[in-house]
C-alpha positions as CSV (number, residue, x, y, z in Angstrom):
1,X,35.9,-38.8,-14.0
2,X,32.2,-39.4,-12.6
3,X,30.9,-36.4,-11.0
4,X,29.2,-37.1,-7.6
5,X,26.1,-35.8,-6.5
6,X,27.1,-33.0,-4.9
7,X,28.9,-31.9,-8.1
8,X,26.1,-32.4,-10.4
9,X,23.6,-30.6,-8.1
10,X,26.1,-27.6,-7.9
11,X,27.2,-27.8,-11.6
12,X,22.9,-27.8,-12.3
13,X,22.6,-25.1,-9.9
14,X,25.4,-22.4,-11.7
15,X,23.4,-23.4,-15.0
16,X,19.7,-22.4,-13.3
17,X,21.8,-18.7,-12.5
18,X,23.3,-18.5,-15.7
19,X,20.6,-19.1,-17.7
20,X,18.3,-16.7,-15.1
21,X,20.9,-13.6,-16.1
22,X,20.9,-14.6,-19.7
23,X,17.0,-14.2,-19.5
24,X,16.9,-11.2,-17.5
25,X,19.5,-9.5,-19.7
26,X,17.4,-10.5,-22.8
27,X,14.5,-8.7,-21.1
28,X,16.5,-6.1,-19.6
29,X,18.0,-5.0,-23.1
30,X,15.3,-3.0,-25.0
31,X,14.8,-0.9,-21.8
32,X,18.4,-0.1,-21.9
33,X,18.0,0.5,-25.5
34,X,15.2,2.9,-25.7
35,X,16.9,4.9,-22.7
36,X,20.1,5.1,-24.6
37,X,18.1,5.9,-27.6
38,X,16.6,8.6,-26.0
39,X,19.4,10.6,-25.3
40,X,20.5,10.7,-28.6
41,X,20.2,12.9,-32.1
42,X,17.5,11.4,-34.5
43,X,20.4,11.0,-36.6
44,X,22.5,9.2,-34.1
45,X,19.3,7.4,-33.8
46,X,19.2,5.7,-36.8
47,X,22.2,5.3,-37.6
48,X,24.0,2.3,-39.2
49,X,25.5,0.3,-37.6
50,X,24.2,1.7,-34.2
51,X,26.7,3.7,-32.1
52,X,27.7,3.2,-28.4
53,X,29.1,6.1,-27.3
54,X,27.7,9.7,-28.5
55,X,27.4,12.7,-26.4
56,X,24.1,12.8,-24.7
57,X,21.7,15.4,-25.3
58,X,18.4,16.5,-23.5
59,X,17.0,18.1,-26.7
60,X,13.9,15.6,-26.7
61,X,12.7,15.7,-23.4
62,X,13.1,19.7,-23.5
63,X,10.7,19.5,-26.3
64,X,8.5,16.9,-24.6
65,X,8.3,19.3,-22.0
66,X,7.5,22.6,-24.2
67,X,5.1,20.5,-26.3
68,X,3.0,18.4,-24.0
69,X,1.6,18.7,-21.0
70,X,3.2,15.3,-19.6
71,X,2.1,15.3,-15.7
72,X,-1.9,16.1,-17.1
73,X,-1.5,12.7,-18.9
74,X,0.6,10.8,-16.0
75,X,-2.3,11.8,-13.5
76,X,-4.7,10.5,-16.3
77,X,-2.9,7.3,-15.9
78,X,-2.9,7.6,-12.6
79,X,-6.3,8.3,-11.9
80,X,-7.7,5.7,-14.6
81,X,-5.3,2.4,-13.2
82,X,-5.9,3.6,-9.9
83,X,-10.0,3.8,-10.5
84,X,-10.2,0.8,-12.6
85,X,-8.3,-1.1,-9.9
86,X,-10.6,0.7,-7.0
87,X,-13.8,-0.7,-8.8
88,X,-12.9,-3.8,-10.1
89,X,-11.6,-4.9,-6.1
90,X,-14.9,-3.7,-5.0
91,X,-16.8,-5.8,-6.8
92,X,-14.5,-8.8,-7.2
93,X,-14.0,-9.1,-3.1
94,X,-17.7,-10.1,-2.8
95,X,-18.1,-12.0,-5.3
96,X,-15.1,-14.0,-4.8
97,X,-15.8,-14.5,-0.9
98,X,-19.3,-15.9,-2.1
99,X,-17.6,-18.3,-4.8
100,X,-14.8,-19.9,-2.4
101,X,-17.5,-19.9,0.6
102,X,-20.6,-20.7,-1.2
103,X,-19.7,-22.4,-4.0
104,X,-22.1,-24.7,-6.2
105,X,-21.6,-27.1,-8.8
106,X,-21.1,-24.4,-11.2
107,X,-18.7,-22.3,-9.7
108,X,-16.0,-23.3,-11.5
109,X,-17.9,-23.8,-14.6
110,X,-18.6,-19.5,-13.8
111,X,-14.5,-18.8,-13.1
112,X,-13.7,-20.5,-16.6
113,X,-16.4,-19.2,-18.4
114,X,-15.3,-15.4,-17.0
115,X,-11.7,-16.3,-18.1
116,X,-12.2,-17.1,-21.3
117,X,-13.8,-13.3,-22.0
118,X,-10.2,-12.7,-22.2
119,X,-9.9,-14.5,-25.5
120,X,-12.3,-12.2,-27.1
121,X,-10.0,-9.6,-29.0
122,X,-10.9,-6.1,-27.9
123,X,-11.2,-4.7,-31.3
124,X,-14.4,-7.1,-31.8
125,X,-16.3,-4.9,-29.2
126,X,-14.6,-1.6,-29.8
127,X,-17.9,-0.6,-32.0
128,X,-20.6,-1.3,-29.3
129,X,-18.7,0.3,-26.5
130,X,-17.4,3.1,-28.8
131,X,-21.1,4.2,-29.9
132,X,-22.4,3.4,-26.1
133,X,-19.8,6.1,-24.8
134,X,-21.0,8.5,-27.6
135,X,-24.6,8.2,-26.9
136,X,-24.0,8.9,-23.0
137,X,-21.4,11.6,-23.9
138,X,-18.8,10.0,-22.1
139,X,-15.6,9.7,-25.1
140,X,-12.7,11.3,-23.7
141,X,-13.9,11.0,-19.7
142,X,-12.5,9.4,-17.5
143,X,-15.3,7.3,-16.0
144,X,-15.8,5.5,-19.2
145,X,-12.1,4.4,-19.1
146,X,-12.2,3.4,-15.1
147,X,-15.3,0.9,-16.1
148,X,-13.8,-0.5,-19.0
149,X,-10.5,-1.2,-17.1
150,X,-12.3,-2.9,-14.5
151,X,-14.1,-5.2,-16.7
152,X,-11.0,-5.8,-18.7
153,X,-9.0,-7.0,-15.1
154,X,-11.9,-8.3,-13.5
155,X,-11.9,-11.7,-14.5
156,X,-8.0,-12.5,-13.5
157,X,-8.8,-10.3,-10.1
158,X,-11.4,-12.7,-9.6
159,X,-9.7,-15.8,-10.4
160,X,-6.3,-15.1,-7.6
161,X,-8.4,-13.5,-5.2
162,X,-11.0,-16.5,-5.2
163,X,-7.9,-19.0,-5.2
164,X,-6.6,-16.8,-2.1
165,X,-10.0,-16.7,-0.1
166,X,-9.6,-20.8,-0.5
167,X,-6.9,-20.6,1.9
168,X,-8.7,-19.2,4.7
169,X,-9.8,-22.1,7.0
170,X,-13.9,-22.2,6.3
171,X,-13.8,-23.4,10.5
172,X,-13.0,-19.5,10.9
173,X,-16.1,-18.7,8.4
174,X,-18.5,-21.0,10.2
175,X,-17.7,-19.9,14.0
176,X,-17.9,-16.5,13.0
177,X,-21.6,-17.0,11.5
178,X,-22.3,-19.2,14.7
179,X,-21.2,-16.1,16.6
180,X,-24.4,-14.3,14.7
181,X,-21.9,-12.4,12.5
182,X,-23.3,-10.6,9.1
183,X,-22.2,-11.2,5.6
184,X,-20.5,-7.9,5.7
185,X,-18.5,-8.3,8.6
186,X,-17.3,-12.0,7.4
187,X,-15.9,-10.2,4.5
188,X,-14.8,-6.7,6.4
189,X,-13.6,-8.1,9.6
190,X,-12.2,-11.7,8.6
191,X,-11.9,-12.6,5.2
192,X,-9.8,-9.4,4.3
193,X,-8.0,-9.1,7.5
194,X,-6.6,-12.6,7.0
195,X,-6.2,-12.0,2.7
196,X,-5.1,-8.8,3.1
197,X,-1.5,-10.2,1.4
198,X,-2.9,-11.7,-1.5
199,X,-5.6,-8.7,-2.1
200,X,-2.8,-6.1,-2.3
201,X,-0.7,-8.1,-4.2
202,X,-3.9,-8.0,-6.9
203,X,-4.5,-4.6,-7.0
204,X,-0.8,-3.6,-7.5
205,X,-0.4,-6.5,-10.4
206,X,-3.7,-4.9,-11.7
207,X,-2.7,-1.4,-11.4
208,X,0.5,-2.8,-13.7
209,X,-1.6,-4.5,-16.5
210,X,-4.1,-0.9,-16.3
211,X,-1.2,1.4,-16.8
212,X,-0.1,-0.3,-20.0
213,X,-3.6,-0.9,-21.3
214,X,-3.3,0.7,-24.9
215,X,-5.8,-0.5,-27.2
216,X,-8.7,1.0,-24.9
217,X,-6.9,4.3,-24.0
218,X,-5.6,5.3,-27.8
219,X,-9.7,4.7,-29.2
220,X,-11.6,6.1,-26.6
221,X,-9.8,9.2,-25.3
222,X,-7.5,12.0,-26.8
223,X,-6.5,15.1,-24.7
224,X,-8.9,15.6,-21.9
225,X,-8.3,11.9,-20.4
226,X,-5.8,10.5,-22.4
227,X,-3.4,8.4,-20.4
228,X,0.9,8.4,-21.3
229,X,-0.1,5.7,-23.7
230,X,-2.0,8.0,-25.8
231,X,0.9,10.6,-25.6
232,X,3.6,8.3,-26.7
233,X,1.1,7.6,-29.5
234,X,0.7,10.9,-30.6
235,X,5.1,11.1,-30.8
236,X,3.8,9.1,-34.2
237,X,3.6,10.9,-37.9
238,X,3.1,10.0,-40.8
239,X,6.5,11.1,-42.0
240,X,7.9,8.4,-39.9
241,X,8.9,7.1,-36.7
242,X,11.2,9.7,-35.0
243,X,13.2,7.4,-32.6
244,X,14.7,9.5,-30.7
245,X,11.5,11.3,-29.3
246,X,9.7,8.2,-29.3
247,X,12.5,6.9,-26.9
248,X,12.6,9.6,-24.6
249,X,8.5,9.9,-24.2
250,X,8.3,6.0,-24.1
251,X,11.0,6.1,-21.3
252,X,9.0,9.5,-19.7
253,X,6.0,6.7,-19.5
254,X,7.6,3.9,-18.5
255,X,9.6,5.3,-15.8
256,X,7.1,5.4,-13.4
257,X,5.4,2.0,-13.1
258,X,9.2,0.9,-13.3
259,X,10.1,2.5,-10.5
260,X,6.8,1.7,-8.8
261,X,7.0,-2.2,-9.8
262,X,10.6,-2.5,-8.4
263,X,9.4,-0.8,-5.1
264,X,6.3,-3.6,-5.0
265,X,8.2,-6.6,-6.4
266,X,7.3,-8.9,-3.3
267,X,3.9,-8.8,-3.4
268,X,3.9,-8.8,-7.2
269,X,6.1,-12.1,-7.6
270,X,3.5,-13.3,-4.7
271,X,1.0,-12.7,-6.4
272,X,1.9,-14.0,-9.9
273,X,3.4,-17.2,-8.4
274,X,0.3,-18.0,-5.7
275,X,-3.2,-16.6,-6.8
276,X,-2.6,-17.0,-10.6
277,X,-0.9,-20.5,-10.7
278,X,-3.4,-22.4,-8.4
């Protein structure tokens, strides 16, 4: 029997969802695991084959709680995503305003050039930058860690928001400067205004990439600025992994920008499917 049209689009369509929830499960699954994990015994932990159902016990965030000091190094996160974020929008707006309203024959040249920074693995700089902070006694602060983070996001900020700024009619641009309007104002009282959508989409997908910046955070800082990364890396010995800890401070660190990422998924998805796709 020949399916119609009809059929075939609807059969295509329950295949799209299925496969979607297959997907989301296989990304769901290793938070569900490390949660789970973390409620158990480090020998329930590791044991073989992996059990189900145990009786939960809050034995490691009690000692994550007597042994750290986790809200100093959740406000270090905080404060360094936050900041990075802050600094890299404030440069990025104006220079992203004068690319999609100025642009020349090499602006794109510029955007691609800035992009492909990104290929350049972190640990190839880590020495430069390491013995910079040292010299200007800044290891361990947190204003070295807000400039790096900027730099690191900078060139993805300035790629979506100059693909937003596109958008905006250049009509509105012109009969504002024919109306004797300043550079300043274009950007203050129209081009944001009318961007506002996709610039605070950016800074919360930024703040998301900052807050899980490891590589930067573990080398650079330790107790005074460390962020939650640094304090799931110090659950680490050299006895082992224990699992169960590890679980329940990973979870501890996740659990915010989870919760914050659900509560911004909108603008997120907006921002991952508009500015970064174009």
């Amino acid at each position: 029997m020949q399916m119609t049209d009809k059929q075939r689009e609807r059969l295509i369509n329950h295949i799209a969802v299925a496969a979607a929830w297959i997907v989301a499960a296989l990304f769901f699954f290793p938070i569900f695991w490390m949660v789970l994990t973390s409620f158990k015994t480090e020998l329930e932990a590791i044991a073989v084959p992996p059990t189900l159902f145990f009786e939960p016990t809050l034995e490691n965030y009690t000692l994550i709680e007597e042994r750290t000091d986790y809200f100093r190094f959740a406000l270090n996160s905080v404060i360094t995503s936050f900041g990075g974020t802050l600094l890299a929008m404030l440069i990025a707006i104006p220079s992203a305003y004068a690319m999609a309203f100025n642009p020349t024959r090499r602006t794109k040249d510029i955007l691609l050039w800035m992009l492909s920074t990104k290929m350049l693995p972190a640990v190839g700089v880590l020495m430069p930058i390491y013995l910079i902070c040292q010299r200007l006694g800044l290891l361990d602060t947190h204003i070295a860690l807000i400039f790096i983070f900027a730099m690191i996001n900078l060139p993805i900020i300035m790629m979506i928001l100059f693909n937003y700024f596109r958008e905006i009619p250049k009509e509105i641009i012109e009969a504002s400067r024919m109306d004797g309007a300043t550079t300043f104002g274009e950007i203050t009282q129209i081009v944001m205004p009318l961007a506002w959508g996709g610039i605070a989409s950016t800074a919360l997908l930024s703040i998301v990439l900052l807050w899980n910046e490891a590589f930067w955070s573990i080398n650079l800082t330790s107790s005074d600025a460390g962020t939650l990364v640094v304090l799931v890396a110090s659950f680490t010995a050299p006895e082992g992994l224990f699992w169960a800890k590890l679980s329940a401070v990973s979870t501890l660190a996740c659990a915010p920008i989870v919760v914050f990422g659900w509560l911004t998924q909108k603008q997120l998805v907006q921002g991952l499917t508009f500015g970064a796709v174009k």
